[in-house]
N, C-alpha and C positions, 0 to 999 in steps of 0.2 A: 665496663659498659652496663648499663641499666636493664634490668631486667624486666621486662616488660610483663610479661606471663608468666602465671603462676607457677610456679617449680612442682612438679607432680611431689605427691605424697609429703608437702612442707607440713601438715602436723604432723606428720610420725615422725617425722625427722627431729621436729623441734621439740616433741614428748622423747626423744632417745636421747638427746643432751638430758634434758633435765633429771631421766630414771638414772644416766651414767653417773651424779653427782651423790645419790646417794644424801640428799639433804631431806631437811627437816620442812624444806619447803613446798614439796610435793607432796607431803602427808594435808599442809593446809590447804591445798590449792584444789586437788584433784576433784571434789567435791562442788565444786561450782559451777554454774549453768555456762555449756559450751563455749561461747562465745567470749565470758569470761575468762576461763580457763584456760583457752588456747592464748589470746591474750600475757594473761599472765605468764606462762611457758614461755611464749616469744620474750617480754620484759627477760626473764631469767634466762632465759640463751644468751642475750646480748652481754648481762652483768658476767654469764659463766667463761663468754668468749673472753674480752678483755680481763677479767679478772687470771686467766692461763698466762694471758701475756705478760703482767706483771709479778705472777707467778713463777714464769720458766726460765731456763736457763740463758737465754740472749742474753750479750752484755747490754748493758745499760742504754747505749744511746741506738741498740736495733730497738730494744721493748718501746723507745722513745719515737721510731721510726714507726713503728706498726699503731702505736696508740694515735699518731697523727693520721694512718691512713680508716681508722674507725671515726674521725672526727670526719673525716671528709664524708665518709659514708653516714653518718648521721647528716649532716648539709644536704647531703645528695638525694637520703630519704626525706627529709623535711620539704625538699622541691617535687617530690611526688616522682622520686626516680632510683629504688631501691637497687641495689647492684649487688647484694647476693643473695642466700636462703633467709639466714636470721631479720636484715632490714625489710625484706620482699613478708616473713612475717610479721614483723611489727607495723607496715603499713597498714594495713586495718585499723588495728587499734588505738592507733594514733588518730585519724579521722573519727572513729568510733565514740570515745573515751577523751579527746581533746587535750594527749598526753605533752607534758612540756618538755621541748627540748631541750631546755638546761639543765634539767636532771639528768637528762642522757650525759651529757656533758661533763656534769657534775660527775656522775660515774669512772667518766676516764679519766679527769682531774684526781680520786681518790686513786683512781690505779697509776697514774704517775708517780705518785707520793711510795707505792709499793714497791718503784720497778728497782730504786737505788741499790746501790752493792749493800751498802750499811743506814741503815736506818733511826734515826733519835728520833722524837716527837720533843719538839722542845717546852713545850707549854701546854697548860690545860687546854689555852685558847685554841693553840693549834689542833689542839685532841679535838676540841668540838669542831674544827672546820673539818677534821678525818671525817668525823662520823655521819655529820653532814652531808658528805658527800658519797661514802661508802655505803651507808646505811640508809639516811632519812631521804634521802634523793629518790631509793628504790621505793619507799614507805610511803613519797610524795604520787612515786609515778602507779602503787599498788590501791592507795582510797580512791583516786580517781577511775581505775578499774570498779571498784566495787562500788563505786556511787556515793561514796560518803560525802553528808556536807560540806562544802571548802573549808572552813573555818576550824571547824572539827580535825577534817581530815588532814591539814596543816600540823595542828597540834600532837595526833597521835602520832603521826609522822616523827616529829620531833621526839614527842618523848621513848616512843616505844624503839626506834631506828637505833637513839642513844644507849637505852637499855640492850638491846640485842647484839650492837657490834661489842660494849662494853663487856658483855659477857664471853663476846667472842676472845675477848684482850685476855682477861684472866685467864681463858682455858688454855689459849695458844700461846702461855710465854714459854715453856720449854722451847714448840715447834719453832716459833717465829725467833728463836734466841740462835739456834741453829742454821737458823739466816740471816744473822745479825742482826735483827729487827727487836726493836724496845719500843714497845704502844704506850709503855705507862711514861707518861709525860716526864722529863728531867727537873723542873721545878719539883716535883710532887717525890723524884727519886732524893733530891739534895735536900729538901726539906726533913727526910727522915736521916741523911749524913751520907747517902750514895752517890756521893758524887763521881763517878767510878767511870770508866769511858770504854775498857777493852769489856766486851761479850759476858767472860766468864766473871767478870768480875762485878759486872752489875749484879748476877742473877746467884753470884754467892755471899751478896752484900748482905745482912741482916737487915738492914734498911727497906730493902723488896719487899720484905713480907709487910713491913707498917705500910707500906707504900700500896700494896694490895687492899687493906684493909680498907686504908681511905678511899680505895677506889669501888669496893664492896661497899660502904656507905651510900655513897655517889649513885653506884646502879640500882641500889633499894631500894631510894628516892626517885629514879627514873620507872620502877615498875610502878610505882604507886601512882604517881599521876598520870603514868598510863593506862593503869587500871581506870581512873577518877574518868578519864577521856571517855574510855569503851563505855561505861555505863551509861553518860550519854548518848549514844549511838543505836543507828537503829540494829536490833541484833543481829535479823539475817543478813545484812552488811556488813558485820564484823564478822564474822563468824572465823574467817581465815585469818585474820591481827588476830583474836582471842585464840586460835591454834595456836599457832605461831607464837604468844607472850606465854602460854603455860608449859607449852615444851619449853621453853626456852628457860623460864624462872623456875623451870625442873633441874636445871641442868648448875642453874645459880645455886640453887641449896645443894646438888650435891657436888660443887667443887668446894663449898664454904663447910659442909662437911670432911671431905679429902686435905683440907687445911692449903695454906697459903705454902706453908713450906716445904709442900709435895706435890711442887707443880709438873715435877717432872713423870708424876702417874697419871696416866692419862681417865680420863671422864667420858660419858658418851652418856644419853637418856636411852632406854631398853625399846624396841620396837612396841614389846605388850604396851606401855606406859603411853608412846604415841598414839596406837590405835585407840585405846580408851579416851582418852583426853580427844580423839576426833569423835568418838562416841557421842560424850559428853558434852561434847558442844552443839555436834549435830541435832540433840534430842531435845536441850534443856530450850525453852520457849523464852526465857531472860538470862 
């Protein structure tokens, strides 16, 4: 049933998902003027919701059952008739912020692609529809929060979404190998001679690590003309993408430091390092 009235205390509610996740996206967010920010919090509750479901333990065709019942509730929020806490907050800033519902969409399209027993990426092409939809979809629905121009905010979209989930790939191939999950594309593994199918055996291939590298090139090239983007931009509008790209390209140099073929030691950026870099962006006037 639609919820009519507003759920007492839905920010705090929707600020305690997002403190429970413990990301890097609440170091860039937290800083921006209210309405913004709770905003963004809602956007990130929805991604943190279904992203569970394709993360949890249901077989395959319930996480398929529940991602269709957030489709409907996106429908249902789009007719101005939210039916629980998270859509009851994002209807705001949806009428606010003029947010698109195919991105919402697009989000649960990438978490379908998660929910399988065993996961390949078969093609780079396919890598870019992941990202697209995992990534740059949230990136689409975050410049329109902060006001960036369409045009622009399309583009960093693209590249910065590509660059962050990309870094996401490298860090989590141990985790995601332990779920049978391989992000890095199978062209890009058989091209180095990995043409390997069971779990262990892709990720003891010697071919992995060329297969990293090329993908370390790849993201390089994504930070750069993400950078090229923000510079255009006006800066107290960026200010949360430029958090969010420097933590992030922190995180790039020191798994590229930790090497390719000790993926299995895990990385993390240091809290000190976050707060500076929100310092520093908060101060710097360009």
């Amino acid at each position: 049933m639609p919820l009519r009235n507003k759920p007492a205390n839905l920010e705090k509610k929707i600020l305690e998902i997002v403190k429970q996740s413990g990301t890097s996206f609440y170091w860039a967010i937290r800083f921006l003027p209210l309405k913004k920010r709770e905003a963004m919090f809602a956007i990130y509750a929805f991604c943190r919701e279904v992203d569970d479901i394709a993360d949890g333990k249901d077989p395959f065709k319930e996480k398929l059952t529940q991602l269709e019942v957030w489709r409907a509730k996106v429908d249902d929020l789009y007719n101005n008739s939210p039916t629980d806490l998270i859509t009851h907050a994002l209807a705001g800033p949806i009428q606010n912020y003029n947010l698109n519902k195919q991105d919402f969409i697009a989000i649960i399209d990438g978490m379908e692609t998660d929910s399988v027993d065993q996961l390949r990426i078969p093609n780079k092409a396919a890598l870019a529809v992941y990202c697209d939809q995992v990534a740059c979809s949230v990136g689409r629905l975050s410049n329109d929060v902060f006001g960036i121009e369409p045009i622009l905010g399309t583009k960093l979209a693209k590249f910065l979404g590509e660059a962050l989930q990309l870094t996401n790939i490298l860090r989590d191939i141990y985790e995601d190998g332990d779920r049978d999950r391989v992000y890095l594309p199978k062209d890009l593994l058989t091209s180095h001679g990995n043409d390997k199918i069971v779990i262990n055996e892709i990720l003891k291939h010697p071919g992995l690590i060329q297969a990293c590298k090329d993908l370390e090139n790849l993201n390089q090239e994504k930070f750069k003309q993400a950078e090229n983007i923000i510079k255009e931009c006006d800066t107290k509008l960026i200010r949360p993408a430029l958090i969010m790209m420097r933590i992030y390209y922190q995180l790039f140099i020191l798994l590229k430091r930790r090497g390719w073929g000790n993926y299995e030691v895990p990385v993390k950026v240091s809290k000190i390092f976050k707060l500076w870099t929100v310092i520093r962006v908060l101060i710097c006037k360009r």
